[in-house]
C-alpha positions as CSV (number, residue, x, y, z in Angstrom):
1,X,34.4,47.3,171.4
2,X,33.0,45.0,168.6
3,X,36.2,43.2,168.3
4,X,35.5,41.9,172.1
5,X,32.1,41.3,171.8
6,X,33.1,39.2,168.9
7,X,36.1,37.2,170.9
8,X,33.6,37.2,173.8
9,X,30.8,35.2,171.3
10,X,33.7,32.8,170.0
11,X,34.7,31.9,173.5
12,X,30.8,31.6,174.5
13,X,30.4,29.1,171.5
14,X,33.1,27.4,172.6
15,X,31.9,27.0,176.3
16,X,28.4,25.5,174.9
17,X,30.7,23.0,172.3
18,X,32.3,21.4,175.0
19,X,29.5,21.7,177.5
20,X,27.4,19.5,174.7
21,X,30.6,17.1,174.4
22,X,30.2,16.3,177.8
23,X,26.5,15.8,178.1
24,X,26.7,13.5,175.0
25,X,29.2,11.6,176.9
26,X,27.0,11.3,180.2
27,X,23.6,10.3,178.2
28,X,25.8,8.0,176.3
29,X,27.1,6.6,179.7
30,X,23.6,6.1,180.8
31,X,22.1,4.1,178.0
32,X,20.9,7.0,175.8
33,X,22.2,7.0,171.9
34,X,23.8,10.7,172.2
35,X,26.0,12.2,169.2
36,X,28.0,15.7,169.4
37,X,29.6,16.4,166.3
38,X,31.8,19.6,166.0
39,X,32.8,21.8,163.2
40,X,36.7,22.2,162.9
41,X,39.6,22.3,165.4
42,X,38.3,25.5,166.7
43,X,35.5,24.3,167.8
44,X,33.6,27.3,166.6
45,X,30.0,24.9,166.2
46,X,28.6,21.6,166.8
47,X,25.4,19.6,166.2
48,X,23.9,17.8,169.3
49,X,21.5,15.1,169.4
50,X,20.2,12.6,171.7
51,X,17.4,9.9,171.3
52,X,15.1,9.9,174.5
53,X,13.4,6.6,173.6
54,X,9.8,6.2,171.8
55,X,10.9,8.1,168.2
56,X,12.0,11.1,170.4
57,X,14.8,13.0,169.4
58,X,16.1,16.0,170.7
59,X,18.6,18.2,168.2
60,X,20.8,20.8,169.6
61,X,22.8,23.3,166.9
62,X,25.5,25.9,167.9
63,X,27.3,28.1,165.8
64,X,28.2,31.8,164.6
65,X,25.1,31.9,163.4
66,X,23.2,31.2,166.0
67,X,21.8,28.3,168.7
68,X,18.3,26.2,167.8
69,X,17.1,23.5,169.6
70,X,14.5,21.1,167.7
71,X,12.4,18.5,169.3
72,X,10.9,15.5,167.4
73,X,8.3,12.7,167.9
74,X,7.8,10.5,165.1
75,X,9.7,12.8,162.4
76,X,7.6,15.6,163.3
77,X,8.8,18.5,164.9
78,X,6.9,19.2,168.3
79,X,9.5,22.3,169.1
80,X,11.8,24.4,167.8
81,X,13.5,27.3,170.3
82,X,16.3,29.7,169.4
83,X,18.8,31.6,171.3
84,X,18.4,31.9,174.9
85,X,15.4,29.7,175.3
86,X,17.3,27.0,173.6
87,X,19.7,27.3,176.0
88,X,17.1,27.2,178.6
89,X,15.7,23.8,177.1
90,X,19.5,22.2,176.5
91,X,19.5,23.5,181.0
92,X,16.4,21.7,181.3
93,X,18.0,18.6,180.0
94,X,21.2,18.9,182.1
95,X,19.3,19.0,185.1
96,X,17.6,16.0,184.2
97,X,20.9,14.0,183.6
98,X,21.8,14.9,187.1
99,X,19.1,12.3,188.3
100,X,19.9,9.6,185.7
101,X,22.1,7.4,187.7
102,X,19.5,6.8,190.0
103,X,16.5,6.2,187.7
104,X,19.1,4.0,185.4
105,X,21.5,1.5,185.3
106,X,24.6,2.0,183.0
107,X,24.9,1.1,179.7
108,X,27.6,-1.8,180.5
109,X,25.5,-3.1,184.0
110,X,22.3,-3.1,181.0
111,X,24.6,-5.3,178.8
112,X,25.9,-7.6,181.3
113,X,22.2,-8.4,182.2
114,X,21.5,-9.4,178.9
């Protein structure tokens, strides 16, 4: 039983790595400075971060040891969230990218007006 729950976790870690690669990708695509970084080939963590304008930065963290998310204004830390309602916070911003095409240009039609 507790060797499946663990190949269950590592596959659930891996889900949320390349979930967080691909929302870097799309805030990147829409003119927000977005990073994902991941530990190893495995793909067993990553650290997530996005700048939301105005000194706001959002940090997401996933590994074995556990999930946080971390929100900052002006180096100080408004939130910090672990587990599930990380996850629930990192939903909150996916479903906010889904309306950023409409609400901004891309990055290369903001460059091309400059």
């Amino acid at each position: 039983m507790f060797l499946r729950l663990a190949d269950q976790h590592r596959q659930f870690v891996q889900d949320l790595v390349m979930s967080l690669q691909a929302l870097s990708k799309v805030l990147e695509h829409n003119g927000y400075p977005a990073s994902c970084y991941t530990c190893g080939m495995q793909m067993n963590g990553a650290s997530f971060m996005v700048s939301l304008g105005d000194n706001h930065l959002i940090r997401f963290l996933v590994s074995d040891y556990g999930i946080t998310w971390t929100e900052m204004r002006d180096d100080r830390e408004l939130m910090k969230l672990e587990g599930a309602e990380a996850i629930n916070q990192l939903q909150e911003l996916a479903n906010l990218v889904k309306y950023l095409p409409n609400r901004l240009p891309a990055r290369s039609e903001t460059l091309q007006a400059v």
